[in-house]
VMD Tcl script that draws the C-alpha trace (Angstrom):
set ca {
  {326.18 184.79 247.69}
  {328.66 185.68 245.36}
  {328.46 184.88 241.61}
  {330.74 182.79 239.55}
  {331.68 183.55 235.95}
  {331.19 180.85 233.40}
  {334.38 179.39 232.55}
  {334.28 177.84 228.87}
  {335.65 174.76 228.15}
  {339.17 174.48 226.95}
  {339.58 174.92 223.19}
  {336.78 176.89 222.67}
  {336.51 180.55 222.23}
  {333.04 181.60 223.04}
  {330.85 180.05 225.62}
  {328.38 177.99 224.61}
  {324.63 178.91 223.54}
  {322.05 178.67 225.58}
  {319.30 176.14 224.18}
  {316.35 177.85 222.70}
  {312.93 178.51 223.85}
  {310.74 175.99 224.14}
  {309.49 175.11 220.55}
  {311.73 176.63 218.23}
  {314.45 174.89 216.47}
  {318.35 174.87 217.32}
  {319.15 178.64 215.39}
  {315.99 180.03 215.54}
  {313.20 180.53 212.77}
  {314.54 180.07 209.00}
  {314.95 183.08 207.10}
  {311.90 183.95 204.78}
  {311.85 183.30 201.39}
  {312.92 186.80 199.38}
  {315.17 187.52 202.48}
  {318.17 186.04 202.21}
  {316.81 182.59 202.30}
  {315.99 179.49 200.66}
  {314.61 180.00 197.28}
  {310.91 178.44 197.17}
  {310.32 175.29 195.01}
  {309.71 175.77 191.42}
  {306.00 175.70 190.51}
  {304.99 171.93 188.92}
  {304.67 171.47 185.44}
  {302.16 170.34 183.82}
  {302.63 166.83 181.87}
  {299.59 167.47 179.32}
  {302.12 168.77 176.56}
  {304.63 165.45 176.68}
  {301.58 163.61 176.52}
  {300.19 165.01 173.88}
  {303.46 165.18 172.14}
  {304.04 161.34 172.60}
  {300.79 160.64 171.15}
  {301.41 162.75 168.03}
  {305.01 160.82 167.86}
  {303.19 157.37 168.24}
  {300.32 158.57 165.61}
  {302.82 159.54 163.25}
  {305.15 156.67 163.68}
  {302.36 154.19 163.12}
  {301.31 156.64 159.66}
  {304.88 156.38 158.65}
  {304.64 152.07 158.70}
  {301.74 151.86 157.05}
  {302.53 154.06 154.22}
  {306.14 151.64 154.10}
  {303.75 148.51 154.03}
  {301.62 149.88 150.93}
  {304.70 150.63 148.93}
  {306.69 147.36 150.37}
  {303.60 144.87 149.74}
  {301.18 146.93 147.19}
  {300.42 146.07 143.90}
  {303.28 145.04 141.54}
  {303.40 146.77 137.90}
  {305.35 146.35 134.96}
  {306.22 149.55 132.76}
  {305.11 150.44 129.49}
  {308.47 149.59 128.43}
  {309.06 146.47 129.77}
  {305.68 145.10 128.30}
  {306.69 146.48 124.96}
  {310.29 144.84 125.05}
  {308.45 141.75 125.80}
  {305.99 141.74 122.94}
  {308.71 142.83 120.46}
  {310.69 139.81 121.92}
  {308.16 137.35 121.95}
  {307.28 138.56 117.70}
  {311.06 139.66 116.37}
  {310.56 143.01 116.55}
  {312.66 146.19 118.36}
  {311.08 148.19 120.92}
  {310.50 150.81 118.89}
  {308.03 149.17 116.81}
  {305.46 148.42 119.88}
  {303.76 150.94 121.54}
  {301.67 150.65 124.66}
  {299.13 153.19 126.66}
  {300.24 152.52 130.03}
  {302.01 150.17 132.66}
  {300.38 146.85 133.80}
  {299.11 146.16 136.84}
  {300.20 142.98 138.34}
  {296.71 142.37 139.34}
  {295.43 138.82 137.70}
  {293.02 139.42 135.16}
  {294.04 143.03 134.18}
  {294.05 143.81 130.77}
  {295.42 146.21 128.08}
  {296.03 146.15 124.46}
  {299.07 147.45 122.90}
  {299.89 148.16 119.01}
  {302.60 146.63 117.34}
  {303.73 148.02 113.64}
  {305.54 146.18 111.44}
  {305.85 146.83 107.82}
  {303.77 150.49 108.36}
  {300.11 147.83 109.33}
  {299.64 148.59 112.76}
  {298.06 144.98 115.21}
  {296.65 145.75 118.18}
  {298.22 143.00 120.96}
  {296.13 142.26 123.56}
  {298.02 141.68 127.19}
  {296.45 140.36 129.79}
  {297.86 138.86 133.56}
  {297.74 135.57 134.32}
  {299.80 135.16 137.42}
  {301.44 137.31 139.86}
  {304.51 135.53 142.17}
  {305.77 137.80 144.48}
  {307.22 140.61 141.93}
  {306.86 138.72 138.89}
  {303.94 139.27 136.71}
  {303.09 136.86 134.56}
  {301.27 137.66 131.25}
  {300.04 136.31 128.02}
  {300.60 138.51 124.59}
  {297.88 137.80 122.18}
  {297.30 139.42 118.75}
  {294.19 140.23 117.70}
}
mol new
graphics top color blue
foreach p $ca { graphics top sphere $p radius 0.5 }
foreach p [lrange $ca 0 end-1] q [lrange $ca 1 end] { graphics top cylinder $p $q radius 0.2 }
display resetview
């Protein structure tokens, strides 16, 4: 019996391979990792830090709002010097010529007495609120 050399198809250089042993893929094995292969999958992250870091956003986010809704919708208060330009309207005299301790707060029923001087006899002027409307404060001047 004679033998007869493998003749590859036209076109191609090299015969073709023979299929691989049974079980192993078309190539052989894959390279191992470190070798010249395929870099292994980076290690999982944890997710506990964006957690935590949303909740810290959310907590101060939700600070943040109600320290805008205390200054938006807090008390109302009228300055020292408004009250006394009021007063020194409300009896002909200037500013200067009423002094008061401290603003008022537009809280009905709050009360504070001022001093008005005129002719060197200082009056005490007692102010007290009587309404509040949104940011008006309404008050009533009273000397005493």
């Amino acid at each position: 019996m004679s033998q007869q050399a493998f003749v590859p198809p036209a076109g191609h250089r090299y015969p073709p391979m023979s299929p691989p042993p049974a079980g192993l893929p078309v190539g052989g094995l894959p390279p191992a990792p470190g070798y010249g292969g395929y870099a292994p999958p980076p290690p999982r992250k944890s997710s506990a830090g964006k957690v935590i870091g949303i909740v810290a956003g959310v907590f101060a986010a939700l600070i943040a709002g109600i320290f805008v809704l205390v200054m938006v919708f807090g008390t109302v208060t009228v300055t020292d010097r408004q009250v006394e330009q009021e007063i020194a309207d409300q009896f002909g005299l200037t500013a200067s010529q009423v002094s008061c301790p401290s603003s008022l707060e537009g809280t009905v029923g709050a009360r504070m007495t001022c001093t008005a001087t005129e002719g060197g006899t200082p009056t005490p002027v007692l102010v007290e609120v009587t309404g509040v409307d949104g940011t008006t404060v309404n008050f009533t001047m009273t000397p005493q």
